[in-house]
Short mmCIF file of the C-alpha atoms (twelve columns), coordinates in Angstrom:
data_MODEL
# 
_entry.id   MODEL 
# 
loop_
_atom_site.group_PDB 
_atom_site.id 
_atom_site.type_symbol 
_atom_site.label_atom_id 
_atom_site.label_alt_id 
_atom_site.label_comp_id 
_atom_site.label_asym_id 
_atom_site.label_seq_id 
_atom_site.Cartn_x 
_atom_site.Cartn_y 
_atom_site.Cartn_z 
_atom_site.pdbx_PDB_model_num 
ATOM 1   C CA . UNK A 1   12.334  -42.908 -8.072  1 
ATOM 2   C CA . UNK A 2   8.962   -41.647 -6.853  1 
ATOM 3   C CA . UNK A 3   7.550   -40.018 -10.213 1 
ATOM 4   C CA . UNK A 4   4.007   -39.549 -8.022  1 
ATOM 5   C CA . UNK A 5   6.251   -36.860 -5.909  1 
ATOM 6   C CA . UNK A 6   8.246   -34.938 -8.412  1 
ATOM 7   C CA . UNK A 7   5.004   -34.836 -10.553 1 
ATOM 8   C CA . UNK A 8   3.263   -33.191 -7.809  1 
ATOM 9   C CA . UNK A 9   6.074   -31.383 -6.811  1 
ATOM 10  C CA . UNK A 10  6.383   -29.749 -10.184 1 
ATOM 11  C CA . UNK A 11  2.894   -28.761 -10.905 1 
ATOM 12  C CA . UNK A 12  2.789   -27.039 -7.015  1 
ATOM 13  C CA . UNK A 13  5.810   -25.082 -8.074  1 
ATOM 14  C CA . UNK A 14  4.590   -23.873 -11.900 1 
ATOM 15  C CA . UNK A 15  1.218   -21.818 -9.558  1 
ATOM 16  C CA . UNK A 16  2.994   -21.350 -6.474  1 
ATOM 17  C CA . UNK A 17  4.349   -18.331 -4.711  1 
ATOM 18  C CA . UNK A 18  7.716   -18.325 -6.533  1 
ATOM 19  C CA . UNK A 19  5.849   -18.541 -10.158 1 
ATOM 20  C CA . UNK A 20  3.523   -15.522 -8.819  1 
ATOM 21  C CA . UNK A 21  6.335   -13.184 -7.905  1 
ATOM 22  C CA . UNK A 22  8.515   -14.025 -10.998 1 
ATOM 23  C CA . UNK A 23  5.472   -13.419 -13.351 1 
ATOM 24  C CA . UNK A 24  5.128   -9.793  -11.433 1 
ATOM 25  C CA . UNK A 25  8.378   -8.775  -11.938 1 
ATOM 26  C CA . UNK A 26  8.591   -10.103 -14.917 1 
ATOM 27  C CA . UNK A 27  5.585   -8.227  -16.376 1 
ATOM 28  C CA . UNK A 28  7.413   -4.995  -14.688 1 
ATOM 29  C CA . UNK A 29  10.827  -6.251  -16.858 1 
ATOM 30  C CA . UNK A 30  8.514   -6.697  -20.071 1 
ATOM 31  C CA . UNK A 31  8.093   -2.805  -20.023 1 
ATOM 32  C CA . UNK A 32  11.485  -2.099  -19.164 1 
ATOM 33  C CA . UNK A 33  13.527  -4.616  -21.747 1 
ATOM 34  C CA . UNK A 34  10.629  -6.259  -23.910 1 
ATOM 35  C CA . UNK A 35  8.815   -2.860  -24.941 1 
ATOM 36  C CA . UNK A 36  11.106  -0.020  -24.083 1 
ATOM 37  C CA . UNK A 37  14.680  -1.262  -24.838 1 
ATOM 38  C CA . UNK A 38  15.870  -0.407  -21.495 1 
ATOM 39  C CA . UNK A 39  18.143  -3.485  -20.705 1 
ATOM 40  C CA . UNK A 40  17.748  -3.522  -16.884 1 
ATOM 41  C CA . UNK A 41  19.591  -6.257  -14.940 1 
ATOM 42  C CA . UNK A 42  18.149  -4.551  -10.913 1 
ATOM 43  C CA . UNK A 43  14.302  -5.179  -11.229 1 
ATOM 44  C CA . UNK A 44  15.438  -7.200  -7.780  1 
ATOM 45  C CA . UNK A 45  15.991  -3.904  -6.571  1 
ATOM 46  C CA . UNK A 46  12.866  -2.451  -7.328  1 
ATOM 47  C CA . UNK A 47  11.317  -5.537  -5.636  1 
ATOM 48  C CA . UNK A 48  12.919  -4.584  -2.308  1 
ATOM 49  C CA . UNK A 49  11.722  -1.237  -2.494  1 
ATOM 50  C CA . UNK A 50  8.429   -3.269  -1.879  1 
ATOM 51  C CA . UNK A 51  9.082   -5.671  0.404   1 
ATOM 52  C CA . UNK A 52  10.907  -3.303  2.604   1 
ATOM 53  C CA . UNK A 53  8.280   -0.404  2.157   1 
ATOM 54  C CA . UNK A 54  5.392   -3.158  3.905   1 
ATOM 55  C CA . UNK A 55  8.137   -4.281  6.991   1 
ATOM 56  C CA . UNK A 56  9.075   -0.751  7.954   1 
ATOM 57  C CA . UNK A 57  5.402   1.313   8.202   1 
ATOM 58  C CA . UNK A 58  4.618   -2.425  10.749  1 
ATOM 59  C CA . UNK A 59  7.860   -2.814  12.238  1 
ATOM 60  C CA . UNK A 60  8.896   0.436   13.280  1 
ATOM 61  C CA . UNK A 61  6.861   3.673   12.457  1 
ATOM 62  C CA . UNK A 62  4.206   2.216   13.993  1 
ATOM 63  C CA . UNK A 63  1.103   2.866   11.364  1 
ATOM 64  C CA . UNK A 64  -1.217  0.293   9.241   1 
ATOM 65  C CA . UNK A 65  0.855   -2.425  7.102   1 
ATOM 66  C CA . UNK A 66  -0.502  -1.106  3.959   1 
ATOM 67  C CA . UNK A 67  0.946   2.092   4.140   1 
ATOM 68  C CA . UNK A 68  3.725   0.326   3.424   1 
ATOM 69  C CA . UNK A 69  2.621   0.196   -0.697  1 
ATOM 70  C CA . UNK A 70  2.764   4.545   -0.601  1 
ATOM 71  C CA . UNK A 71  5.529   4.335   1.287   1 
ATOM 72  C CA . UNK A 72  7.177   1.017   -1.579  1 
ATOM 73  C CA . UNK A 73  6.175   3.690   -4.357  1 
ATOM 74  C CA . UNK A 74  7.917   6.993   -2.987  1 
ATOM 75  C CA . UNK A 75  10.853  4.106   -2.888  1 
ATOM 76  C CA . UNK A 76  10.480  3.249   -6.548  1 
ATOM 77  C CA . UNK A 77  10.641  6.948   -7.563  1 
ATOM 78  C CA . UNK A 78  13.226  8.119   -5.659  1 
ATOM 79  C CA . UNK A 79  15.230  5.218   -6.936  1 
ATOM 80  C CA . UNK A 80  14.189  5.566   -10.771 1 
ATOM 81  C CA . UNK A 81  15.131  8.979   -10.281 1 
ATOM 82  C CA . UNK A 82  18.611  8.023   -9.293  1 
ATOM 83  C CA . UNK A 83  19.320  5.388   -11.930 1 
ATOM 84  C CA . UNK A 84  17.501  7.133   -14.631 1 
ATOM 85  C CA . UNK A 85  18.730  10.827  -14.394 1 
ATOM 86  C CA . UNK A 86  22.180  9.836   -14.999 1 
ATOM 87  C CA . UNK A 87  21.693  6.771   -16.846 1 
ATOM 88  C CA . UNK A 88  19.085  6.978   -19.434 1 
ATOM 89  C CA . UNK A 89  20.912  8.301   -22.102 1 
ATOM 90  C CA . UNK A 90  23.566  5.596   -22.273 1 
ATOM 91  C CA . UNK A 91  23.861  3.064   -24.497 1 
ATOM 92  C CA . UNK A 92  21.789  -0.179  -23.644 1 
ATOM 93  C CA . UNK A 93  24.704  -2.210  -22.259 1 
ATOM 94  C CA . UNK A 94  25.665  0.774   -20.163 1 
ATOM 95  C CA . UNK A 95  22.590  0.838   -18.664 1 
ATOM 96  C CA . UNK A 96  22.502  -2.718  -17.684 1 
ATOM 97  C CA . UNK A 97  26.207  -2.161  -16.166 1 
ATOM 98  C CA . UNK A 98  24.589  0.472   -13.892 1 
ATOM 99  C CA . UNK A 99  21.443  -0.847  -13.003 1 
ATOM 100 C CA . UNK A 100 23.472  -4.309  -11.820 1 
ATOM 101 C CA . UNK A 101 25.228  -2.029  -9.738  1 
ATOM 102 C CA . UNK A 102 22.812  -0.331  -8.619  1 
ATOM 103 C CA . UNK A 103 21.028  -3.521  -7.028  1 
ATOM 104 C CA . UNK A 104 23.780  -4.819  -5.686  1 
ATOM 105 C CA . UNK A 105 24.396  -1.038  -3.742  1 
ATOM 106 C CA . UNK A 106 20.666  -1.391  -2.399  1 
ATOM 107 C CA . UNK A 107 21.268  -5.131  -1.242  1 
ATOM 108 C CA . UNK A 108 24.683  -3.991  0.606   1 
ATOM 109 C CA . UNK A 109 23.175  -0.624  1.399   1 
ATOM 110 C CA . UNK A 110 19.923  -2.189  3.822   1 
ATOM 111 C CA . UNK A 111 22.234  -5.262  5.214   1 
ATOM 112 C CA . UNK A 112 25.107  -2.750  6.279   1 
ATOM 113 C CA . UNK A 113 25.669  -2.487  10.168  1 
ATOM 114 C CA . UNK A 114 25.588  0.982   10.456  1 
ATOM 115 C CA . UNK A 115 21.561  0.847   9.302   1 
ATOM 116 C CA . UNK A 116 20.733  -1.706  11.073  1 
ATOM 117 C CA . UNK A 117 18.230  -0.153  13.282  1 
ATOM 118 C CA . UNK A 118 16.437  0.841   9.763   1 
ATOM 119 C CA . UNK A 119 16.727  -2.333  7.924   1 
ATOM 120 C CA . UNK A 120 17.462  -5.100  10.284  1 
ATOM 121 C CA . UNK A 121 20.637  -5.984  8.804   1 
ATOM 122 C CA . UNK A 122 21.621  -9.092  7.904   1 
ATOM 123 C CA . UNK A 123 18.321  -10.799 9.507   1 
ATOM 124 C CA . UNK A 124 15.996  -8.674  7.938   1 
ATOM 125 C CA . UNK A 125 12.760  -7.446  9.331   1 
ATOM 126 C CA . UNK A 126 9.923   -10.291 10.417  1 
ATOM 127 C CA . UNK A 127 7.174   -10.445 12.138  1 
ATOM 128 C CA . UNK A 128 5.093   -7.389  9.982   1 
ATOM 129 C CA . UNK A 129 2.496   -9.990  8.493   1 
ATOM 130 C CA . UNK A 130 -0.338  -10.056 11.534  1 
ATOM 131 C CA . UNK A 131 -2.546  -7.734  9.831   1 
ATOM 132 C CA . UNK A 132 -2.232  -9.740  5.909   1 
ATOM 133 C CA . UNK A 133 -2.698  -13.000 7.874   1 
ATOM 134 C CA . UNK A 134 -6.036  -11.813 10.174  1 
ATOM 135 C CA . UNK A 135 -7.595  -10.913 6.263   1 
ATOM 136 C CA . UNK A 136 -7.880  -14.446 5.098   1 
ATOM 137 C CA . UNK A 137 -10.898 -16.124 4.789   1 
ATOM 138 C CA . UNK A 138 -9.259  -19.502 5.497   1 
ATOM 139 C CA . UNK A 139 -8.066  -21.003 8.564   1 
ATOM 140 C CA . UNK A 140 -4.629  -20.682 9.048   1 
ATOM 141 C CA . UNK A 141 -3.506  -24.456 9.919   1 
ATOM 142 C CA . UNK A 142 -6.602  -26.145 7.699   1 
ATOM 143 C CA . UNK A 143 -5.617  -27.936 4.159   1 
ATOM 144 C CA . UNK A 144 -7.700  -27.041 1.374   1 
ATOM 145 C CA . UNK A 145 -7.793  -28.462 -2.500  1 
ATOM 146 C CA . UNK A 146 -7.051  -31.995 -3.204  1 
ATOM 147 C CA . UNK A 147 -4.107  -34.028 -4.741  1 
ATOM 148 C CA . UNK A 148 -0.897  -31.314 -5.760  1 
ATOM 149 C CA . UNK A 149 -3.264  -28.664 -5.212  1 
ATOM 150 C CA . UNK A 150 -3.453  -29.136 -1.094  1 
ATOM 151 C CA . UNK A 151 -2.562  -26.204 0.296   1 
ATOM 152 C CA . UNK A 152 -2.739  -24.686 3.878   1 
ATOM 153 C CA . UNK A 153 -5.285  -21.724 4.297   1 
ATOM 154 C CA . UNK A 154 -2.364  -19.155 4.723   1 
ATOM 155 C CA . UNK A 155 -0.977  -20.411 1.922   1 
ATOM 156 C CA . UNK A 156 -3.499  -20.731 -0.636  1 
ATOM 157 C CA . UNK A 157 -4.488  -17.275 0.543   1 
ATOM 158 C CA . UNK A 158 -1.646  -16.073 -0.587  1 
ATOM 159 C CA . UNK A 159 -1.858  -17.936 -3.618  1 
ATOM 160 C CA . UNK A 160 -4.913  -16.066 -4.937  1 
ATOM 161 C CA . UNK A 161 -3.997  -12.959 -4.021  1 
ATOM 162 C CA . UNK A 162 -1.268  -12.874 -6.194  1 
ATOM 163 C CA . UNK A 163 -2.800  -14.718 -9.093  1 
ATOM 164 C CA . UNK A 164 -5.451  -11.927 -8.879  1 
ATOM 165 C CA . UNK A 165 -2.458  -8.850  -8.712  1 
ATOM 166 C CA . UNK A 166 -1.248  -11.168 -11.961 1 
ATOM 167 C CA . UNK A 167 -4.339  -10.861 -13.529 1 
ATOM 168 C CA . UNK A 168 -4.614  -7.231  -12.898 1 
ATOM 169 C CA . UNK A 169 -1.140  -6.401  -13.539 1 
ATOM 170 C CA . UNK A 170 -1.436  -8.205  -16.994 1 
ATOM 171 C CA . UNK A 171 -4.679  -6.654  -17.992 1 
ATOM 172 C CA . UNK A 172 -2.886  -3.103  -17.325 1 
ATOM 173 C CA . UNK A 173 0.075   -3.943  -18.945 1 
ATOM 174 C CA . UNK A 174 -1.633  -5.270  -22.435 1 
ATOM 175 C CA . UNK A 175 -3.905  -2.151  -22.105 1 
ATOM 176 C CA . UNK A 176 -1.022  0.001   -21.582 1 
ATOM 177 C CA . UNK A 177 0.735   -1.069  -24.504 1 
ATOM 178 C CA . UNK A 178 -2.365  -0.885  -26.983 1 
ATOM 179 C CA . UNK A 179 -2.458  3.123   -26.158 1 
ATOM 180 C CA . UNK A 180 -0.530  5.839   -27.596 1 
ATOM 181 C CA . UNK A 181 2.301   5.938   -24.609 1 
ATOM 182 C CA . UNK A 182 2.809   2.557   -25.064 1 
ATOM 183 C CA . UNK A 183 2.738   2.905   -29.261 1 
ATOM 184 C CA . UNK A 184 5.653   5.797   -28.553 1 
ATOM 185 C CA . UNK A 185 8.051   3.276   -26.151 1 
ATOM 186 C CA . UNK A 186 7.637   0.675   -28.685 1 
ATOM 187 C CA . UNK A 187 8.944   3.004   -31.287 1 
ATOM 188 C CA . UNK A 188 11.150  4.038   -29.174 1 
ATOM 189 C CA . UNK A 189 12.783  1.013   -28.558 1 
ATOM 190 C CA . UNK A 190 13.108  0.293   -32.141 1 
ATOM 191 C CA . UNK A 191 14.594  4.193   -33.255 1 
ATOM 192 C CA . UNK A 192 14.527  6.172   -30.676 1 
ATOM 193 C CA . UNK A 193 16.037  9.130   -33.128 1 
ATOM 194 C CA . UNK A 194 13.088  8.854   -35.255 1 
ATOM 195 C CA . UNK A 195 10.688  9.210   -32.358 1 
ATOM 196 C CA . UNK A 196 12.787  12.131  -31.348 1 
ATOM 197 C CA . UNK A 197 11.890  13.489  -34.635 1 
ATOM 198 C CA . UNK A 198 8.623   13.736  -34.042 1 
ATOM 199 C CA . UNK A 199 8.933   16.123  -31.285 1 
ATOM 200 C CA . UNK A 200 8.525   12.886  -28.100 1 
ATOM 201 C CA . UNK A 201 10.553  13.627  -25.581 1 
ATOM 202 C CA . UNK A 202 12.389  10.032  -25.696 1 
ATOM 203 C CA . UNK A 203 14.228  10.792  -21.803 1 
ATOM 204 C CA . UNK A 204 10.750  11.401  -20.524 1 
ATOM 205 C CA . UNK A 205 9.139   8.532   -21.736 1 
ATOM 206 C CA . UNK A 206 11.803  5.909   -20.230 1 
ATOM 207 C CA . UNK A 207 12.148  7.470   -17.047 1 
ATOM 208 C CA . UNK A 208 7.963   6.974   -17.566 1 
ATOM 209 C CA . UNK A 209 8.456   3.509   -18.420 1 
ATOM 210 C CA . UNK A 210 11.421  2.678   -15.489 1 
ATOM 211 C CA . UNK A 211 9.205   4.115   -12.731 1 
ATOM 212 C CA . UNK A 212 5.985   2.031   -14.151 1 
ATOM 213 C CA . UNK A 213 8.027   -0.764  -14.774 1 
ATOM 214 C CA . UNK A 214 9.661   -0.757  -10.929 1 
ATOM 215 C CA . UNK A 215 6.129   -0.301  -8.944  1 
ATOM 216 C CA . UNK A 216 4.891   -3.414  -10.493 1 
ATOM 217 C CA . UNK A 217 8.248   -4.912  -9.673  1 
ATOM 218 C CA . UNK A 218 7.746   -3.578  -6.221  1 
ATOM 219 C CA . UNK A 219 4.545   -5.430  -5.851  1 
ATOM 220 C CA . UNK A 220 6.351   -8.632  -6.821  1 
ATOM 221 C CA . UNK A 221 8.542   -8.281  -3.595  1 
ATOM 222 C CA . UNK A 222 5.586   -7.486  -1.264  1 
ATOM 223 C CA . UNK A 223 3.788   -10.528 -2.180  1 
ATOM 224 C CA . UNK A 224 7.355   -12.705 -1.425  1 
ATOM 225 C CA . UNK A 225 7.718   -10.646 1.868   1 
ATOM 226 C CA . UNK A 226 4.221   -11.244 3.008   1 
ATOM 227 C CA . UNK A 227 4.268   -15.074 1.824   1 
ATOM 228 C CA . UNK A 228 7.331   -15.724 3.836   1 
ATOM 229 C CA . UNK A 229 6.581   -13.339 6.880   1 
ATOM 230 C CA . UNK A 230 10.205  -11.675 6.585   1 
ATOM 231 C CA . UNK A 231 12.273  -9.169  5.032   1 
ATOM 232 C CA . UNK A 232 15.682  -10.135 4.330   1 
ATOM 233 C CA . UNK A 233 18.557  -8.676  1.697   1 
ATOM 234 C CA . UNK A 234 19.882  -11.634 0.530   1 
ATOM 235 C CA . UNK A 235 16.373  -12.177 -0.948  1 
ATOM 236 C CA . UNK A 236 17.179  -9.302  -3.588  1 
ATOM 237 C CA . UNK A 237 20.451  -10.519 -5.091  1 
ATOM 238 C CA . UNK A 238 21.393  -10.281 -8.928  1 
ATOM 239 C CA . UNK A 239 20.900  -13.926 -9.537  1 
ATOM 240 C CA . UNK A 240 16.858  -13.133 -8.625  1 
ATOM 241 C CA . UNK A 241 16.897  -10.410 -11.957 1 
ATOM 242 C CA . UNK A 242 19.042  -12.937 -14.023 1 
ATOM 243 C CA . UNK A 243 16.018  -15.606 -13.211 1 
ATOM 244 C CA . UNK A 244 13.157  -13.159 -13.679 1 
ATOM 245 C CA . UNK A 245 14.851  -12.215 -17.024 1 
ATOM 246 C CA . UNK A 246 15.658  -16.277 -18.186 1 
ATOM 247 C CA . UNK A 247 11.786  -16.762 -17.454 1 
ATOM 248 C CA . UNK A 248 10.626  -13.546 -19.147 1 
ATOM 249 C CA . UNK A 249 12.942  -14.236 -22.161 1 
ATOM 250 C CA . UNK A 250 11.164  -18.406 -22.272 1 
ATOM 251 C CA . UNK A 251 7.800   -16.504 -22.978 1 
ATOM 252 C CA . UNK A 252 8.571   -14.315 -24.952 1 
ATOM 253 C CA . UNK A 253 9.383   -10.540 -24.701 1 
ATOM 254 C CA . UNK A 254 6.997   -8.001  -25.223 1 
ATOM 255 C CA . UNK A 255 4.034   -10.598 -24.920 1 
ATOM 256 C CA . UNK A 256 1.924   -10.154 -21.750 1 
ATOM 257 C CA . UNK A 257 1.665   -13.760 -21.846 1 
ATOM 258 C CA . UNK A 258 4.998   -14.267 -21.881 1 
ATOM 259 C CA . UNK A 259 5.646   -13.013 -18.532 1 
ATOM 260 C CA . UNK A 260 3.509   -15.061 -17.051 1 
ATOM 261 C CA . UNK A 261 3.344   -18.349 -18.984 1 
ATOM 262 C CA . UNK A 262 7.689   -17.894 -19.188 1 
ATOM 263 C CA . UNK A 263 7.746   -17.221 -15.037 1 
ATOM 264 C CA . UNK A 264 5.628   -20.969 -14.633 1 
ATOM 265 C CA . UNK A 265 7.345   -22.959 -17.186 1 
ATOM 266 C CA . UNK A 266 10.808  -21.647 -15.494 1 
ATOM 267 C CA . UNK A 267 9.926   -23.045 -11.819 1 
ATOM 268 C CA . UNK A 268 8.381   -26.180 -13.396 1 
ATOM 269 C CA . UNK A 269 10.936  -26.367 -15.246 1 
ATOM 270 C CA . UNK A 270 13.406  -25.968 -12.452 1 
ATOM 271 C CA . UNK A 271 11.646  -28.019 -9.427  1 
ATOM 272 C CA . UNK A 272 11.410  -30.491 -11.996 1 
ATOM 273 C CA . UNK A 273 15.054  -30.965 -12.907 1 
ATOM 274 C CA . UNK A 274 15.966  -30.389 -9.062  1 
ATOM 275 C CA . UNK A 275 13.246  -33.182 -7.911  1 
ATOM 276 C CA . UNK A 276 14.619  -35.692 -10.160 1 
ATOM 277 C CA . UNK A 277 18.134  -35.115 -9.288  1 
ATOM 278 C CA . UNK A 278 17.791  -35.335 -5.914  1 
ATOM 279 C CA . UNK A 279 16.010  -38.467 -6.646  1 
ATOM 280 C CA . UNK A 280 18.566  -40.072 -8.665  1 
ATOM 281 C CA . UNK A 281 21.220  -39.239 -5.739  1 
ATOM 282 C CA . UNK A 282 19.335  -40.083 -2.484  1 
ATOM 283 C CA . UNK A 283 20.674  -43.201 -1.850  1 
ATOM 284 C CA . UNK A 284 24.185  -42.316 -2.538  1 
ATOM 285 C CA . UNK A 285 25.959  -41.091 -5.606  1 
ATOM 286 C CA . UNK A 286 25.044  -41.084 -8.995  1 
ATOM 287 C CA . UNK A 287 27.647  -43.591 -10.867 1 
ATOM 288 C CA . UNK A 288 27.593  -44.700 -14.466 1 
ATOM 289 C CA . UNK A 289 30.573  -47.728 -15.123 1 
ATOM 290 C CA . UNK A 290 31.858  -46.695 -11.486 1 
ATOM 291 C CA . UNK A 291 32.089  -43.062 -12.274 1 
ATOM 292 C CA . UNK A 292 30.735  -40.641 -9.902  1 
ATOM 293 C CA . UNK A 293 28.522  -38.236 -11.870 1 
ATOM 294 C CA . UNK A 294 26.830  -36.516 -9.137  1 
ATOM 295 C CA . UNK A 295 26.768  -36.506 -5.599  1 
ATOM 296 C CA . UNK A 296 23.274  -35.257 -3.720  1 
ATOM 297 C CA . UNK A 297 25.427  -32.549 -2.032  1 
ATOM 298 C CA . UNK A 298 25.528  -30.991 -5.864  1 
ATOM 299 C CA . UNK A 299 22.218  -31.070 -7.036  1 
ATOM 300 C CA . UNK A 300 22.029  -27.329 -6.614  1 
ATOM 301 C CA . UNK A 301 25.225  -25.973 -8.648  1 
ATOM 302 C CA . UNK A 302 24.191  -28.654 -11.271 1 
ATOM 303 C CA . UNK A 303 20.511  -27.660 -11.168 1 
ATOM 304 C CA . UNK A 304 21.950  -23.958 -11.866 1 
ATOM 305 C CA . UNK A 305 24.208  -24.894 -14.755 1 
ATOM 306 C CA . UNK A 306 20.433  -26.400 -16.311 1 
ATOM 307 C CA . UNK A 307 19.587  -23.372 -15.935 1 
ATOM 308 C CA . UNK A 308 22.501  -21.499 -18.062 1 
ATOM 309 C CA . UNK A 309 22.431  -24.276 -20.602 1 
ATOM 310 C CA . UNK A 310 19.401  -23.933 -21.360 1 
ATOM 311 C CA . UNK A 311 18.953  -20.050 -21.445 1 
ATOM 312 C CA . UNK A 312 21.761  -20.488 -24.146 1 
ATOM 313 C CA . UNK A 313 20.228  -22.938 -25.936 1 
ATOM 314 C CA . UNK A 314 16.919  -20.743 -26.065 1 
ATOM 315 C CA . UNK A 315 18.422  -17.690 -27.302 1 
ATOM 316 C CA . UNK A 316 20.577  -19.886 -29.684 1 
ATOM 317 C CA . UNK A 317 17.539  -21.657 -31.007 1 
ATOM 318 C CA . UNK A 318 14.303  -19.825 -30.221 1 
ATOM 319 C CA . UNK A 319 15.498  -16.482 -29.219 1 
ATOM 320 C CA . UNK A 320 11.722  -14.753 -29.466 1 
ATOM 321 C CA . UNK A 321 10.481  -17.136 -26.530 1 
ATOM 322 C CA . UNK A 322 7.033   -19.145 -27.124 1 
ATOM 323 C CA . UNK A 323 5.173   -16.079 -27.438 1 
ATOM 324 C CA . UNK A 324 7.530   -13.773 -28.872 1 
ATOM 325 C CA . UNK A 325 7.614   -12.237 -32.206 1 
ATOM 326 C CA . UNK A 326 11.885  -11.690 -33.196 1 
ATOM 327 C CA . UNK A 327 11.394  -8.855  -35.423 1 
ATOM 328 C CA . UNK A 328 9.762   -6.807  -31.803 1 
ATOM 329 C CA . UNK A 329 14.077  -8.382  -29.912 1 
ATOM 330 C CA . UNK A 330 15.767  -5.873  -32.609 1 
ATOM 331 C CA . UNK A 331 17.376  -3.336  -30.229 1 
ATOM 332 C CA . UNK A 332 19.698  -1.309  -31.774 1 
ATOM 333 C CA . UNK A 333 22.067  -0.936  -29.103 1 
ATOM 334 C CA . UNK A 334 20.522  2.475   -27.682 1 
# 
C-alpha cells in the first residue's frame, strides 16, 4: 500500500477545488438550514443557476463572461421567487420535499432535448473559460508549490480564487449574522410566532434569507464550472445537496467555521477512505479466510455507504458538528 500517495492524495483533496465549492455552498446552506430553519435539500440548484449564468453570456449571447454573475443572480431570484412564494409557509419537511423537487425539475429542465439549443443538453456547455484562463498570473502548463501542494498554474489559480471568495463569503456571512437581520432569522428559526409578535414580517425575512442564501450558492457552481471548463446537468444532482449538507452538518450548523472546516474534513475524509480502498483492491480482490470482501470495481458504492454510516453515526453521536452549539439544531418543525 503506498501510504506516501493516499497521504498526499488526501491533503490535495481537503484545499482543492471540490473542498472550495462545498465550503461555498455550504456557507449559502448555513443561512438557509443552520440560521433560518429553512430545511432546503436544492442548494445544487441554486449552484447551476451559476454555473449556467457564466456558459450562456460566453457561449451564446455573445457579451463578456462575467456578465454571466448578473445574469447567475436574476437566476437565483427568479428561482427563490418560485420556490419561496408557494413554499415558505409550509412546514420544514414540506419545504425540503419541494425544494428536492425543485432541483431535480432544473437538472431535467436544462438537459431536456427540446432546450437544447439553450442549455446544451445532455453535454452541457464548454469551452466559455478563455477569458478566466487569459487572467492568471501563472503559466498555464508550469507546476508550482512543492510536495502535495504541486499544482499546475491553471489550477492553483483557481485554487486561490476560491479560497479568497471563501474568505469573503465567510467574513459576510459571520457579519451578517452579528446584525439585527441576522438576530431576527435566528429567532426566527427558533419561534417564528414569537417573532411574528413583534410585528417582523417572518415570510419576508426567509424569502430574504433563500435569495442570500442561493447567490452564494450560485457562486459555488461558477467556481466548479470555470475549474472544469464545462457546464453539464448531471453536475447538479441531489446527491451534490445531500454532500454539501453531510459536510455542513460535520462542522457544525450555524458556525461560519463550520462550513468551511466541515466541507475539508468531508473530501479528506472521503479521498481518504476511497484512496485506501482502491489500494487494498488493486491487485485483485479483497479476501479475508477466502471471502471476497471487496472487489476494486466497488470501491465507489462502498466509499458511498462510508459516507451514510458515518453521517448517522454523527447525528447519533455528535449531532451539533465540531463547531456547533445543539441548543442553536432545535427547529421546531416550522
Amino acid at each position: 500500500m503506498d501510504l506516501i500517495k493516499i497521504i498526499e492524495n488526501t491533503i490535495r483533496a481537503s484545499i482543492g477545488v471540490d473542498a472550495i465549492y462545498f465550503a461555498i455552498a455550504a456557507l449559502g446552506l448555513n443561512i438557509h438550514f443552520g440560521y433560518t430553519g429553512m430545511l432546503n435539500f436544492g442548494q445544487a440548484a441554486f449552484m447551476a443557476c451559476g454555473s449556467y449564468g457564466l456558459g450562456m453570456t460566453a457561449q451564446y449571447f455573445g457579451v463578456g463572461l462575467w456578465w454571466g454573475i448578473p445574469l447567475g443572480i436574476f437566476f437565483v431570484i427568479i428561482l427563490s421567487l418560485i420556490v419561496g412564494i408557494p413554499t415558505l409557509r409550509l412546514r420544514a419537511d414540506y419545504l425540503a420535499i419541494v425544494t428536492i423537487a425543485t432541483a431535480e425539475i432544473v437538472r431535467l429542465f436544462v438537459r431536456s432535448v427540446k432546450f437544447r439549443k439553450v442549455f446544451g443538453g445532455t453535454e452541457g456547455i464548454s469551452s466559455f473559460s478563455s477569458q478566466y484562463r487569459d487572467l492568471s498570473p501563472f503559466e498555464p502548463g508550469k507546476e508550482y508549490g512543492f510536495g502535495p501542494f504541486t499544482y499546475t498554474g491553471y489550477s492553483l489559480y483557481t485554487i486561490l480564487i476560491g479560497w479568497g471568495l471563501v474568505g469573503i463569503f465567510s467574513l459576510f456571512t459571520w457579519q451578517l449574522m452579528r446584525s439585527p437581520w441576522g438576530r431576527v432569522v435566528k429567532g426566527i428559526r427558533e419561534d417564528e410566532d414569537a417573532v411574528r409578535s413583534l410585528g417582523k414580517n417572518v415570510y419576508a425575512y426567509k424569502m430574504q434569507a433563500l435569495v442570500i442564501g442561493g447567490v452564494i450558492g450560485m457562486f459555488a457552481g461558477m467556481i466548479l464550472a470555470l475549474d472544469r471548463g464545462s457546464v453539464q446537468p448531471d453536475n447538479y444532482s441531489r446527491m451534490v445537496t445531500f454532500y454539501i449538507l453531510t459536510a455542513l452538518v460535520l462542522g457544525g450548523l450555524a458556525k461560519v467555521a463550520g462550513s468551511v472546516v466541515g466541507s475539508m474534513l468531508f473530501w479528506l475524509l472521503f479521498v481518504f477512505s476511497d484512496n485506501v480502498l482502491r489500494e487494498m483492491t488493486r491487485n485483485g480482490p479483497l479476501r479475508i479466510s477466502g471471502v471476497t470482501i471487496i472487489e476494486s470495481n466497488q470501491v465507489g458504492a462502498v466509499n458511498y455507504m462510508f459516507v451514510g454510516i458515518g453521517l448517522m453515526l454523527l447525528i447519533v453521536f455528535r449531532p451539533q458538528g465540531l463547531f456547533g452549539n445543539r441548543q442553536e439544531m432545535a427547529l421546531d418543525g416550522r
